[in-house]
C-alpha positions as CSV (number, residue, x, y, z in Angstrom):
1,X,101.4,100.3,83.4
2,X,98.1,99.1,83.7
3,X,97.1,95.8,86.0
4,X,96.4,92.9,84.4
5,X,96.1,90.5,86.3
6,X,95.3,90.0,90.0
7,X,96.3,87.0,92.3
8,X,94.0,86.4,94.9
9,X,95.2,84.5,98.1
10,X,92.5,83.9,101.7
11,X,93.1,82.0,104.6
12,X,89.6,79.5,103.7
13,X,87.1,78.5,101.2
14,X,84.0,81.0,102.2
15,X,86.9,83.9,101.3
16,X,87.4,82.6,98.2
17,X,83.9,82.2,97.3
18,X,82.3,85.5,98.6
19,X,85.4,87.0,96.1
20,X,84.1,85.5,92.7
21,X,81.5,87.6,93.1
22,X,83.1,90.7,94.3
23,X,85.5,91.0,92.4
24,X,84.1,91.3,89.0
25,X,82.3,93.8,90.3
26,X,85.1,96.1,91.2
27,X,87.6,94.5,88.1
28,X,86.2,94.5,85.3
29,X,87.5,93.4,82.5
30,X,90.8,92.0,84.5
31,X,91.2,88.2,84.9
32,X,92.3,86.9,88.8
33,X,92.4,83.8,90.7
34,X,91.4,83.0,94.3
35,X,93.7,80.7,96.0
36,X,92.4,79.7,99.3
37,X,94.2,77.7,102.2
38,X,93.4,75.4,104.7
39,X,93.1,78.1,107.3
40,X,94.6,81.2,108.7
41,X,97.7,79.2,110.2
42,X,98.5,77.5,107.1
43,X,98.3,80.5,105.4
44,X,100.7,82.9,107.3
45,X,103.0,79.5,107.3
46,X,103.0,79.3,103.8
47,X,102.7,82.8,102.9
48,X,106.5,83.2,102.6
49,X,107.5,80.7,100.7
50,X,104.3,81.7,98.4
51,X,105.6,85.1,97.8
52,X,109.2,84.3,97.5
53,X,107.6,82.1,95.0
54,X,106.2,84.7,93.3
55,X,109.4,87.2,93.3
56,X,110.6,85.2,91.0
57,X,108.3,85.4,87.7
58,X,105.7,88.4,88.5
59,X,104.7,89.6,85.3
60,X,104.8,93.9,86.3
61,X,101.4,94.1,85.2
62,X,100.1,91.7,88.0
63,X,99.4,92.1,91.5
64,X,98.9,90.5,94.8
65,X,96.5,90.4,97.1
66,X,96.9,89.1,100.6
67,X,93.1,88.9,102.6
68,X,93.1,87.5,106.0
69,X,90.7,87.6,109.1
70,X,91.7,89.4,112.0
71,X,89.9,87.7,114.4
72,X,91.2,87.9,118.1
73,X,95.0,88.5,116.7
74,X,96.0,92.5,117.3
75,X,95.2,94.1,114.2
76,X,98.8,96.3,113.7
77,X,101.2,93.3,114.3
78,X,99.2,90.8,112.3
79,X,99.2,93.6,109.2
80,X,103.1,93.7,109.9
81,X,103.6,90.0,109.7
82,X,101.9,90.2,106.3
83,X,103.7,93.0,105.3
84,X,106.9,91.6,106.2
85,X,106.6,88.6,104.2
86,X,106.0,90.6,101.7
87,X,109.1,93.0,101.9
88,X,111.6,89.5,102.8
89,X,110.9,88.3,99.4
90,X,111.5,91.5,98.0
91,X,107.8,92.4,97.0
92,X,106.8,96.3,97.5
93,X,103.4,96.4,99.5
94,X,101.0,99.2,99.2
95,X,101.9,100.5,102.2
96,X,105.4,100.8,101.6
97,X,105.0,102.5,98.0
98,X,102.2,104.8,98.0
99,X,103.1,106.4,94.7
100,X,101.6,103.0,93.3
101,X,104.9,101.3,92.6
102,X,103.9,98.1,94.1
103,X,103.2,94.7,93.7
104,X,101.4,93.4,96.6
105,X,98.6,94.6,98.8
106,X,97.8,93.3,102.0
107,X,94.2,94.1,103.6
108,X,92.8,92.1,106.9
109,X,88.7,91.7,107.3
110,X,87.7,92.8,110.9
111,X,87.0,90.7,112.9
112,X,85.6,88.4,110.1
113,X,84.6,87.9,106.7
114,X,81.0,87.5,108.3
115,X,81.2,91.3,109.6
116,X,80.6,92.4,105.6
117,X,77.8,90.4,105.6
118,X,76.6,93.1,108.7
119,X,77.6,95.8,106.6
120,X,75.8,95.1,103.8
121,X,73.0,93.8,105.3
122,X,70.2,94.8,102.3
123,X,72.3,91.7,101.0
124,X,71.7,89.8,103.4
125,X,67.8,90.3,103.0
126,X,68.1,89.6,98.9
127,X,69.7,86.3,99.6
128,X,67.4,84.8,103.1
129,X,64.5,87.1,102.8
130,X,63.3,86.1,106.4
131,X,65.7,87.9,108.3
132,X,64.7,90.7,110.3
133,X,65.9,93.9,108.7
134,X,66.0,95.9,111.2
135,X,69.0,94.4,112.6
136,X,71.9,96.8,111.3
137,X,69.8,99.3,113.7
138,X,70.4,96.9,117.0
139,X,73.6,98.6,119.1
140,X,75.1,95.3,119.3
141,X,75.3,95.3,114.7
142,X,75.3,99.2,114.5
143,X,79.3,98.7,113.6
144,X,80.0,95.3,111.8
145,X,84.1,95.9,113.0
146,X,83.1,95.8,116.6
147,X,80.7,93.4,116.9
148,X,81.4,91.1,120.0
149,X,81.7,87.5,121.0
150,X,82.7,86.6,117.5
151,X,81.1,87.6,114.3
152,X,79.9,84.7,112.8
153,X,78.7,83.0,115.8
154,X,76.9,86.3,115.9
155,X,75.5,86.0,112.1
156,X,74.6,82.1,112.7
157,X,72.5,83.3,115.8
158,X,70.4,86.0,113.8
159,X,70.5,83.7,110.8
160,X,68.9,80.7,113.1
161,X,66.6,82.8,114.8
162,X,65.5,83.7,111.3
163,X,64.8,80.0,110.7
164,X,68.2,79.5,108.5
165,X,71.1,76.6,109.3
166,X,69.0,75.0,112.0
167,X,72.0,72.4,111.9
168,X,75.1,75.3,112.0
169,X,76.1,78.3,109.4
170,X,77.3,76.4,106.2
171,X,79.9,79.2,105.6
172,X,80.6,78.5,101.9
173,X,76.7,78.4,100.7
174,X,75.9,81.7,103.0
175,X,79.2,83.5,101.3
176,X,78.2,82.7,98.2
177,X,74.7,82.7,98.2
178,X,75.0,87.0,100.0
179,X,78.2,87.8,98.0
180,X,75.8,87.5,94.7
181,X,73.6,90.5,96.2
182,X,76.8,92.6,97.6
183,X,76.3,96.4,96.4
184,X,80.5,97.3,97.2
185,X,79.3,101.0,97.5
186,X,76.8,100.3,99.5
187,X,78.9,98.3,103.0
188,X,79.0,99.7,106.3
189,X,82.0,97.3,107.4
190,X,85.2,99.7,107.4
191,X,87.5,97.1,106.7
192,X,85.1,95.7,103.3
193,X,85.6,99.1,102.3
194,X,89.3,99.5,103.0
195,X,89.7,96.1,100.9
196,X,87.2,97.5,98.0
197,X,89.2,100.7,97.6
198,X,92.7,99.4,98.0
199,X,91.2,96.8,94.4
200,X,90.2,99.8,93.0
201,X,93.3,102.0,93.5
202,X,95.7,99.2,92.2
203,X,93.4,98.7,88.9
204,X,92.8,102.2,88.7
């Protein structure tokens, strides 16, 4: 059966808008919604209930998807605790039904959403043309996933240096604003392109 429909829920606003303009790029032609919560806490608190929620009256032609930061959390139990919300409301996750039979997928951005904006850094460039380009070539950017000391205290540096958000990164204008220019074959960020094929496979 083919996917229909595609619930969206992140942990905070920039999330949500950096996805209305991904995601018509990789669904087209399918309607979602981004739901976005007041942070990552409130999010894994209310997940539950959310998906319990949505056990109840999911069409089989929708899905679900579950995007959350990483951060400093370990990557494997946090990806657990989303899995096992899933599987306590009685949800199938994409990791527990490979052969497609599922209703929920769960995917985690590494460390941050602001490590895509590494990855794709040609974006980057389209939206604030006076940032260096060269950066993706320093060691410290080379891998947007391992980037240390926090990844968008690391993008607000290079973007002030660059003469951008003298007063602090305004997360929702920068994620919209680079989201516009995202090329989703084109990211270097492993964990942008775990979450851009896991969309594909469930609308494929």
């Amino acid at each position: 059966m083919s996917v229909t429909h595609i619930e969206v829920l992140v942990e905070e606003e920039s999330m949500e808008a950096a996805l209305r303009h991904l995601l018509p790029k990789l669904v087209d032609g399918i309607s979602f919604e981004v739901y976005p919560y007041q942070g990552k806490s409130d999010l894994l608190r209310k997940l539950p209930q959310r998906l319990r929620g949505y056990s109840a009256f999911l069409p089989a032609d929708w899905r679900i998807v579950v995007v959350m930061d990483r951060d400093d959390d370990d990557c494997r139990r946090l990806k657990q605790q989303l899995e096992d919300s899933a599987r306590q409301a009685g949800l199938a996750t994409r990791s527990m039904r490979p052969d497609g039979n599922y209703s929920v997928v769960t995917r985690l951005a590494i460390e941050e959403l602001e490590a895509w904006y590494f990855g794709d850094w040609c974006a980057v460039a389209a939206a604030y043309p006076n940032v260096p380009t060269g950066t993706p070539r320093r060691r410290q950017y080379r891998d947007p996933d391992s980037i240390r000391g926090g990844t968008w205290e690391a993008f607000e540096r290079v973007m002030q240096h660059a003469g951008y958000f003298a007063g602090g990164l305004r997360k929702i204008e920068a994620a919209r604003t680079i989201a516009l220019h995202w090329d989703p074959d084109k990211n270097g960020s492993t964990s942008f392109c775990a979450f851009r094929d896991a969309i594909r496979d469930l609308t494929a």
